[in-house]
N, C-alpha and C positions, 0 to 999 in steps of 0.2 A: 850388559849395560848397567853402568850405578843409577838409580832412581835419582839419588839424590842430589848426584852432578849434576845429570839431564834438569832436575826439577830448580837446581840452581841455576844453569843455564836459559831457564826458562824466564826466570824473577828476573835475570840479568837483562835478556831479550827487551822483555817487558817495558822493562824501566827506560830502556832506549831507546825506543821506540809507539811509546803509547799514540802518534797518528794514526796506528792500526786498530785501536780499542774503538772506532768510532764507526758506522757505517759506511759516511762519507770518506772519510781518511782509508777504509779497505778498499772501497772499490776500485777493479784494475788493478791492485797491489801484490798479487798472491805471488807472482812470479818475482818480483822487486824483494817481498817479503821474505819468501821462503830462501831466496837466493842470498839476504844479508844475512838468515836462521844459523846458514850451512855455512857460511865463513864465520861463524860464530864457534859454530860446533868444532870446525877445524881448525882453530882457536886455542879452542878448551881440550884436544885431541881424542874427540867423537869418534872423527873421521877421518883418517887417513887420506890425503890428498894422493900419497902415492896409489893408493889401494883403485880409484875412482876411474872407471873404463871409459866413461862419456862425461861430459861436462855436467850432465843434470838427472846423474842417476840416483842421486836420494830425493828426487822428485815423487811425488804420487799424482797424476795427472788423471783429473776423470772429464769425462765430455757428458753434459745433461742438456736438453733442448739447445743443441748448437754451440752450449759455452763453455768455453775450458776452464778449468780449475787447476791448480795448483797447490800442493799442500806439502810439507819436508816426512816423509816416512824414516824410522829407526828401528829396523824390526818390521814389531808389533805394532808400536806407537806411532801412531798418527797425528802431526803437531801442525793444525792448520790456523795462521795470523791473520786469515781476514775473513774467515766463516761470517762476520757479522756484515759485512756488504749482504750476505740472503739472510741472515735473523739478526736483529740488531739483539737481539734475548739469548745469542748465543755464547758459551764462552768465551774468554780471551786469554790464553788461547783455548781452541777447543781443541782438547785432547783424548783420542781415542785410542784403547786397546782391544787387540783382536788377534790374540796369539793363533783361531784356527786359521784366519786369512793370509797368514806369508808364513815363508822359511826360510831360514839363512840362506844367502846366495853362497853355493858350494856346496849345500848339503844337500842330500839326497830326500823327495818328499815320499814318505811314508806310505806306501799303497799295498 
C-alpha cells in the first residue's frame, strides 16, 4: 500500500466531508462513514471491487458494552471517521497501525 496515496486519500475524505470532525456530526455515522471511505478508496483503486467477497469486508466491526462500531481496515491500518462521537480529543481521522494484528487475506499466518 503507498502511504502517500492512502494519506492523500485521507486529506481528500477529509475535506468532503468534515460533518464527521464534530462529535455530534459522528454519532450513528461510522457505518454511513466508513461505507462512503471504501467507495472513495475504490475510486482511487485501493480496492478492487472485483476482489471484495461480501459487501462490507474492509469493515473492522467491534462490539463494547452493546454498541457496534465500525471502522474501514487496510491491512494494518485502521482509519476510523467518527472515533470522536466517544472522545471528542480524538483524531480526525484516528489512525491506527498494528502490523502484529492482521495478515494479508491469502497468506499463510506465521506459527
Amino acid at each position: 500500500m503507498e502511504l502517500i496515496r492512502l494519506q492523500d486519500a485521507i486529506e481528500e475524505f477529509r475535506a468532503l466531508h468534515p460533518e464527521y470532525a464534530t462529535p455530534q456530526g459522528a454519532q450513528d455515522q461510522c457505518r454511513v462513514a466508513s461505507a462512503q471511505f471504501i467507495d472513495l478508496l475504490i475510486a482511487k483503486g485501493f480496492i478492487d471491487i472485483r476482489c471484495l467477497r461480501q459487501e462490507w469486508e474492509n469493515f473492522e466491526m467491534g462490539v463494547v458494552d452493546e454498541v457496534v462500531h465500525r471502522a474501514v481496515r487496510l491491512g494494518c491500518v485502521l482509519i476510523d471517521w467518527t472515533a470522536r462521537q466517544f472522545d471528542a480529543n480524538a483524531d480526525f481521522p484516528s489512525v491506527t497501525v498494528d502490523e502484529s494484528a492482521w495478515f494479508v487475506v491469502g497468506e499463510e499466518e506465521n506459527t
